[in-house]
C-alpha positions as CSV (number, residue, x, y, z in Angstrom):
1,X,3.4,-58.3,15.7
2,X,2.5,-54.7,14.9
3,X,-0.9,-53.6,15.9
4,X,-2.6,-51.1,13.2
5,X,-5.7,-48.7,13.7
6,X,-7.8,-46.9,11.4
7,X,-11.6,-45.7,10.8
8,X,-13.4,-48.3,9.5
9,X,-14.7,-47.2,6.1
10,X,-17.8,-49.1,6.5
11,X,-19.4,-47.9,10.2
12,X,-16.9,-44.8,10.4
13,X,-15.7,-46.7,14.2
14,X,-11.9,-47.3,15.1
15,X,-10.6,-51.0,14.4
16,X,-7.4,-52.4,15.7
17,X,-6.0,-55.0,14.2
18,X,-2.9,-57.6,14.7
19,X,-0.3,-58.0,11.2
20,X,2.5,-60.0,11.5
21,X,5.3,-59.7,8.9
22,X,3.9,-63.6,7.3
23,X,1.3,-61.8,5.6
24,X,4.1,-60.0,2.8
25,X,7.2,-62.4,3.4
26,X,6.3,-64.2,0.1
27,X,5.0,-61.4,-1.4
28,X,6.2,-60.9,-5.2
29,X,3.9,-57.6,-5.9
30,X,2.8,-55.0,-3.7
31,X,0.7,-54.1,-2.3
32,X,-0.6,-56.9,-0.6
33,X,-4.6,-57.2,0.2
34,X,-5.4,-58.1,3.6
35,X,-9.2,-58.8,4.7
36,X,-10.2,-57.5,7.8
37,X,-13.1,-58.5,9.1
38,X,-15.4,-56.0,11.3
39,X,-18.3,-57.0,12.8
40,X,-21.1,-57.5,9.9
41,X,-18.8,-56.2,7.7
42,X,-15.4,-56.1,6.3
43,X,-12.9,-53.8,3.9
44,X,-9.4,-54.4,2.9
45,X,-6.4,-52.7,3.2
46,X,-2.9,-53.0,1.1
47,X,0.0,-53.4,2.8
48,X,3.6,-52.8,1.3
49,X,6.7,-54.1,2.1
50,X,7.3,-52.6,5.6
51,X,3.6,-53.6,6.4
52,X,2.5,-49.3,6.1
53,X,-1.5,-49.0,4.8
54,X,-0.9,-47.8,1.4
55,X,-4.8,-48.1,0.7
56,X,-8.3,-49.0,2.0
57,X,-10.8,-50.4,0.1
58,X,-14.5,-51.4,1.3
59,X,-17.7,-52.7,-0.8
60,X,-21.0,-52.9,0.9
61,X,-23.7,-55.0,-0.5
62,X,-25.8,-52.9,-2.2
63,X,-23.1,-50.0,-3.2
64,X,-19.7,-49.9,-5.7
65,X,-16.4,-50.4,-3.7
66,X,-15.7,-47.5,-1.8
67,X,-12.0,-46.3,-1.6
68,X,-8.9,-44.1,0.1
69,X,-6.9,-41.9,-1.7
């Protein structure tokens, strides 16, 4: 199960995270959204085939989504 890491776009601290290949197998489109949930807070990222973070995406509350490049 590959473990992935990033900045959280939300609080700016380092997540870790568990993916396992399930979340594309049926996948007829990617990327594929995948919630991950952080504390208070959550943001998404896209996954492609070969489960790489093609983009992040994050929407707070009271703000317009706030994306990667």
């Amino acid at each position: 199960m590959p473990l992935k890491a990033l900045k959280c776009p939300v609080c700016g601290e380092r997540v870790a995270f568990k993916v396992t290949q399930e979340v594309v197998k049926n996948a007829t489109t990617f990327p594929v959204p995948f919630k991950v949930i952080h504390g208070d807070h959550s943001f998404t990222v896209y996954l492609d085939s070969g489960l790489l973070i093609s983009r992040v995406s994050a929407r707070t509350t009271d703000s317009p989504p706030v994306e990667s490049p």
